[in-house]
ZAMARMAR-628187 format. One record per residue (C-alpha): x, y, z. Coordinates in Angstrom, 2 decimals. Each point is the difference from the previous one (the first is absolute). Layout:
// residues N
+---------+---------+---------+
!      c1 !      c2 !      c3 !
+---------+---------+---------+
!       X !       Y !       Z !
...
+---------+---------+---------+
//
This chain:
// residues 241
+---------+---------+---------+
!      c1 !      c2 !      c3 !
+---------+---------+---------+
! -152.11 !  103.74 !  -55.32 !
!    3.93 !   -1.64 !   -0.16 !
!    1.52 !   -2.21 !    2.24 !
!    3.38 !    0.28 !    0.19 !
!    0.09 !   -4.17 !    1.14 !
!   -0.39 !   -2.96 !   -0.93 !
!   -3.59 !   -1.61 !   -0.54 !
!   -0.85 !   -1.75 !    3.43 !
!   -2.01 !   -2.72 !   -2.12 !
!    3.88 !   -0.87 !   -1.27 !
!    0.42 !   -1.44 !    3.84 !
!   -2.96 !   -1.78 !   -0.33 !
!    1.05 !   -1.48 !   -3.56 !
!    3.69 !   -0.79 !    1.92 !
!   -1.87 !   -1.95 !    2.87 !
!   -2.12 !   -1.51 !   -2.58 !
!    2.97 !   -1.44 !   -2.33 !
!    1.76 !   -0.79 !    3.38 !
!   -3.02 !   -2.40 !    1.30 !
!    0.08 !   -1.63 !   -3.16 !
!    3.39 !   -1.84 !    1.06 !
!   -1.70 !   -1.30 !    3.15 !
!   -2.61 !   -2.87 !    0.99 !
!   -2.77 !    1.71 !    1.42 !
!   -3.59 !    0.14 !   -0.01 !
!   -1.66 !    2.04 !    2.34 !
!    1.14 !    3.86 !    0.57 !
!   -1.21 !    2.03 !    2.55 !
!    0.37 !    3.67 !   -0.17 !
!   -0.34 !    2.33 !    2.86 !
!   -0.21 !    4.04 !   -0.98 !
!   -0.79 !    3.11 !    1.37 !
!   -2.86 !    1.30 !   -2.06 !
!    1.56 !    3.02 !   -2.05 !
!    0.52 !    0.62 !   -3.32 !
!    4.06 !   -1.42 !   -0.11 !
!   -0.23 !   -2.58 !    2.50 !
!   -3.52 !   -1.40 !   -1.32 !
!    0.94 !    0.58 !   -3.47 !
!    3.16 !   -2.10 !    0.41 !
!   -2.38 !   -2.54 !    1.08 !
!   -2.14 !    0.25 !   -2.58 !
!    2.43 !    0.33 !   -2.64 !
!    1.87 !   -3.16 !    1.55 !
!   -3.27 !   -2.26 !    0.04 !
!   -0.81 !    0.82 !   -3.75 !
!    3.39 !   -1.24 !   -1.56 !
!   -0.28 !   -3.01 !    2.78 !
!   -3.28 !   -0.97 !   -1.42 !
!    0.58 !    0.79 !   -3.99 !
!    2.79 !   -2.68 !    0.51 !
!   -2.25 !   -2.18 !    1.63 !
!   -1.35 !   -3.25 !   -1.59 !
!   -2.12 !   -3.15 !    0.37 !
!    3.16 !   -1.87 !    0.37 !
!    1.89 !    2.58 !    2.14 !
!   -3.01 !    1.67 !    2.14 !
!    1.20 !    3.32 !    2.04 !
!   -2.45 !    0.59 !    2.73 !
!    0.42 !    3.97 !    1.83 !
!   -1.45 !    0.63 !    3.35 !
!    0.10 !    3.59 !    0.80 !
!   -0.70 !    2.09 !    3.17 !
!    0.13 !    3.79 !    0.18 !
!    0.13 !    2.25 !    3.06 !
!   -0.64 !    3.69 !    0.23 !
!    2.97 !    2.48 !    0.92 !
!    0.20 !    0.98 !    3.25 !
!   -1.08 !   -3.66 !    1.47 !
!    2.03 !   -1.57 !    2.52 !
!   -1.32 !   -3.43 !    0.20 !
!    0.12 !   -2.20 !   -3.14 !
!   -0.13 !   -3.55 !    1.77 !
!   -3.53 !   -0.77 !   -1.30 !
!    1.42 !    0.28 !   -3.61 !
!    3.28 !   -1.64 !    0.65 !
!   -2.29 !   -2.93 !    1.79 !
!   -1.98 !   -0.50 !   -3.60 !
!    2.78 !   -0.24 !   -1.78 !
!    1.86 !   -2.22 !    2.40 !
!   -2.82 !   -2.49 !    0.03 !
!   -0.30 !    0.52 !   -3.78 !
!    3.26 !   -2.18 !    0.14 !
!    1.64 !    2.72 !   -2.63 !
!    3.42 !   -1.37 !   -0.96 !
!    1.35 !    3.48 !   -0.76 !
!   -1.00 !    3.51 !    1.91 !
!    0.64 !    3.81 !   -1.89 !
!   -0.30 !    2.52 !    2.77 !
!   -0.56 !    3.07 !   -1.66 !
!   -0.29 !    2.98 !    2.22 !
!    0.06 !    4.03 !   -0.81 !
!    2.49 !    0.93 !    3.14 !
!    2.69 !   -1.51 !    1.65 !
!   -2.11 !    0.37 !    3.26 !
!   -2.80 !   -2.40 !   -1.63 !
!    2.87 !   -2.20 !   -1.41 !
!    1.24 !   -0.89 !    3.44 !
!   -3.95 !   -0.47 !    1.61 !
!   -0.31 !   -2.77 !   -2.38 !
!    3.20 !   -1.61 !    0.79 !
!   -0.33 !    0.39 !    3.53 !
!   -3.57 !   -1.75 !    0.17 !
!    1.34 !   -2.95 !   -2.60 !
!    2.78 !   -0.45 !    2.58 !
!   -2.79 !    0.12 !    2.46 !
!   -2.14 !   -2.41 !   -1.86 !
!    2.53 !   -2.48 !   -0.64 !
!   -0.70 !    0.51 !   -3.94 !
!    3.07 !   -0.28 !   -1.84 !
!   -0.48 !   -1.42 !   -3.56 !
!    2.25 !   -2.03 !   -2.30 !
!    0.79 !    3.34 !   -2.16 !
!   -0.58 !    3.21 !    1.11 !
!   -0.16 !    3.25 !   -2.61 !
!    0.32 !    3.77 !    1.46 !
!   -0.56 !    3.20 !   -1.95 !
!    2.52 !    2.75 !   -0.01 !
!   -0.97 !    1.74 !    3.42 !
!    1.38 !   -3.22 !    1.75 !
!    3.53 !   -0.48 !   -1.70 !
!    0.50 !    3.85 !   -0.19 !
!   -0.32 !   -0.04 !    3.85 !
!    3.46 !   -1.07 !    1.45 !
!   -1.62 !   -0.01 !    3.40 !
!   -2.66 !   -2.77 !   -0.72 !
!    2.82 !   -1.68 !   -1.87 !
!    1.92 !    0.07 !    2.99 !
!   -2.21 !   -0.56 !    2.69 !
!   -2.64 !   -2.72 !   -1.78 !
!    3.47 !   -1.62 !   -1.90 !
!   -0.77 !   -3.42 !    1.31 !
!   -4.16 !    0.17 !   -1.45 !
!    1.33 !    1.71 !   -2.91 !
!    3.02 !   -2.05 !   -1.09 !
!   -0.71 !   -1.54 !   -3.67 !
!   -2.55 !    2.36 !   -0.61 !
!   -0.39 !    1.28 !   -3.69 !
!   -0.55 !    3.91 !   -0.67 !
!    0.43 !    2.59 !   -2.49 !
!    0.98 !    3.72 !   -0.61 !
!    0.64 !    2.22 !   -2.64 !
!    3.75 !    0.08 !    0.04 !
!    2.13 !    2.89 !   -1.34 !
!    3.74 !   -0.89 !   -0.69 !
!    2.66 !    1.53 !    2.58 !
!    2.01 !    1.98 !   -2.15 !
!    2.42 !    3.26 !    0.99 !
!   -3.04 !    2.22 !   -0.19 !
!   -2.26 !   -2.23 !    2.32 !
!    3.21 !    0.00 !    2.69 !
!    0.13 !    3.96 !   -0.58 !
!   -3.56 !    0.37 !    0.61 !
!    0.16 !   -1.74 !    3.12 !
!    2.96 !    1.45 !    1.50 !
!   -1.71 !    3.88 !   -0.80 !
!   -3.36 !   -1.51 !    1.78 !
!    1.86 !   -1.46 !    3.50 !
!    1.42 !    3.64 !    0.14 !
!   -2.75 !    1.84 !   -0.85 !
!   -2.46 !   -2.18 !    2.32 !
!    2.60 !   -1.49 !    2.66 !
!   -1.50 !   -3.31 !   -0.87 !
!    0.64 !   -2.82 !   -2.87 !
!   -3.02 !   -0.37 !   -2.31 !
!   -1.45 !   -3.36 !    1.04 !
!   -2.41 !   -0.69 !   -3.47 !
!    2.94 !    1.42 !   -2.30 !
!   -2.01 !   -0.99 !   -3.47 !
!   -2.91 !    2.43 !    2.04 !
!    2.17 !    2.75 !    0.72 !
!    1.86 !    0.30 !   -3.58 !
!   -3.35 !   -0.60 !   -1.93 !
!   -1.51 !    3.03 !    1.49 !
!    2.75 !    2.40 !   -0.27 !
!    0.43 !   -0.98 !   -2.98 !
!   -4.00 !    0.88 !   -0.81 !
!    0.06 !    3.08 !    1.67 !
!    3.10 !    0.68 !   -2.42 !
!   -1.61 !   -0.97 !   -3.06 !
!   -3.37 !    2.27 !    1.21 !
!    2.51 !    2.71 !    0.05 !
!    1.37 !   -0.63 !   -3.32 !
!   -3.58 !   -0.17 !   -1.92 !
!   -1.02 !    3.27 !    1.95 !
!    3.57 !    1.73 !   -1.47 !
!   -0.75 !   -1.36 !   -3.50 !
!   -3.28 !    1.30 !   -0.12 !
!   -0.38 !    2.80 !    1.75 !
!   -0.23 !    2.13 !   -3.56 !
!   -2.94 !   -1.85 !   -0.18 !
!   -1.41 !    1.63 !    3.43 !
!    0.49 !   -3.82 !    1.11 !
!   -2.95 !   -1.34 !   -1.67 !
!   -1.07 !   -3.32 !    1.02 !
!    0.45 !   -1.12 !   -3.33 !
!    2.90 !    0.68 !   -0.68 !
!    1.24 !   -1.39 !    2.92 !
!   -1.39 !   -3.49 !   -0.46 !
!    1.99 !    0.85 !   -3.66 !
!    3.17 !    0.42 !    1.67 !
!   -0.46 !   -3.19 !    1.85 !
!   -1.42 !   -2.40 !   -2.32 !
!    3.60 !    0.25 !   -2.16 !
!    2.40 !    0.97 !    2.30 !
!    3.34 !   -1.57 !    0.43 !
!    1.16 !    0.69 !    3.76 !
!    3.22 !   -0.82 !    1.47 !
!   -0.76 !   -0.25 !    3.77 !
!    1.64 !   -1.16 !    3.09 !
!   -1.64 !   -3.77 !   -0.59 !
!    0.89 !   -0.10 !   -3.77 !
!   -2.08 !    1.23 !   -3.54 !
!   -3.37 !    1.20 !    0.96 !
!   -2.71 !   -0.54 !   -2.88 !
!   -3.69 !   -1.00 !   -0.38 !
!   -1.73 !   -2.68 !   -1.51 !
!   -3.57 !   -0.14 !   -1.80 !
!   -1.61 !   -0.21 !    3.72 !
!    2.29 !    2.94 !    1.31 !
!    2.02 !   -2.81 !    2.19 !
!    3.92 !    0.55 !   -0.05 !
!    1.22 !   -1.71 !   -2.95 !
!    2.28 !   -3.12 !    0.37 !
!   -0.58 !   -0.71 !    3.46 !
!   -0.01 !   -3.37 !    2.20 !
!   -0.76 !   -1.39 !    3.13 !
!    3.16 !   -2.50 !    1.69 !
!   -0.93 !   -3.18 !    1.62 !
!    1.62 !   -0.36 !    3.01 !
!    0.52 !   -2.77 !    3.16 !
!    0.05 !    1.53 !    3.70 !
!    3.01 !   -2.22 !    1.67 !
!    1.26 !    0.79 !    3.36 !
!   -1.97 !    3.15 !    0.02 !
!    1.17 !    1.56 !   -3.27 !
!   -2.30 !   -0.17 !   -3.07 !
!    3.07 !   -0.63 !   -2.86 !
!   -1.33 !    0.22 !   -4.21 !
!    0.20 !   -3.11 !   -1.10 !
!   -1.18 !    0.39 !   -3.37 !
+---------+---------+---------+
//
């Protein structure tokens, strides 16, 4: 197995490092429960509490709901009275992302800080139509740099499609996988394609791609990768690291 993206326990580690420049005690984290948007949490609550100490106690409340629920007061209500002085909402679709939202709205609950996970600032219509719940909000995403290639690619998908690409980092990651699958099947298709060789090809190759040099690390992550912090402000989320 490769991923051709950065490590989602890198957003974690951002948040993590981020929380350390605040005064806070008590997080509350509310996920969906599947594999990325509970392993964010979990991820997130490990470095919170390996930084912890008997001088500087963290405390985590946590409250998972399954996909496909529609109500998610009775978790927001345990964190609320769990007076948490900082919320993660950590969803798997924007559809979930904007349930929680619109029941913390409902509920009154709007903490000191609030944290999102990349569903929520990739959506420009929660940005836009929750901007005054989400302004000041902290997220992160795995940001590839706008170069002439990225503006290319872009322009060839709104003609091809008749619509913009709204998740752009999305979009250029997996053409540029399907690209790369194409390349390893060229290179060793002397080799009748054997698995082997394929995972061969990949573990030292050196890929120029739409979204910049594609290689592999020891875990088969994409090499030299990192997530941006950014700030949602009148319903843009802007990098700010």
């Amino acid at each position: 197995m490769f991923r051709n993206w950065s490590s989602d326990a890198k957003e974690a580690e951002l948040f993590s490092e981020h929380l350390k420049t605040l005064n806070y005690q008590r997080i509350g984290i509310i996920y969906e429960e599947t594999d990325y948007a509970k392993g964010l949490k979990d991820s997130l609550t490990q470095d919170i509490l390996a930084d912890a100490s008997t001088t500087n106690k963290k405390e985590v409340y946590a409250e998972g709901f399954a996909s496909g629920a529609t109500d998610v007061r009775s978790q927001l209500a345990k964190l609320q009275a769990d007076n948490v002085d900082i919320v993660f909402i950590s969803p798997q679709t924007v559809t979930t992302g904007e349930i929680v939202i619109k029941q913390m709205i409902e509920l009154n609950f709007k903490p000191k800080i609030l944290l999102v996970n990349d569903n929520i600032t990739k959506s420009d219509t929660l940005l836009k139509k929750y901007f005054t719940f989400l302004q000041g909000a902290y997220g992160a995403d795995y940001k590839i740099e706008n170069t002439k290639a990225v503006e290319d690619f872009k322009a060839k998908y709104a003609r091809r499609f008749g619509v913009d690409c709204n998740q752009v980092n999305i979009c250029i990651a997996q053409y540029d996988a399907i690209k790369l699958i194409a390349d390893s099947l060229r290179s060793t298709q002397k080799y009748n394609y054997s698995a082997s060789k394929i995972q061969e090809y990949l573990k030292s190759v050196n890929y120029q791609g739409v979204s910049g040099n594609i290689s592999f690390d020891n875990n088969n992550d994409r090499a030299n990768t990192d997530y941006t912090l950014l700030r949602i402000d009148g319903g843009m989320a802007t990098a700010i690291t």
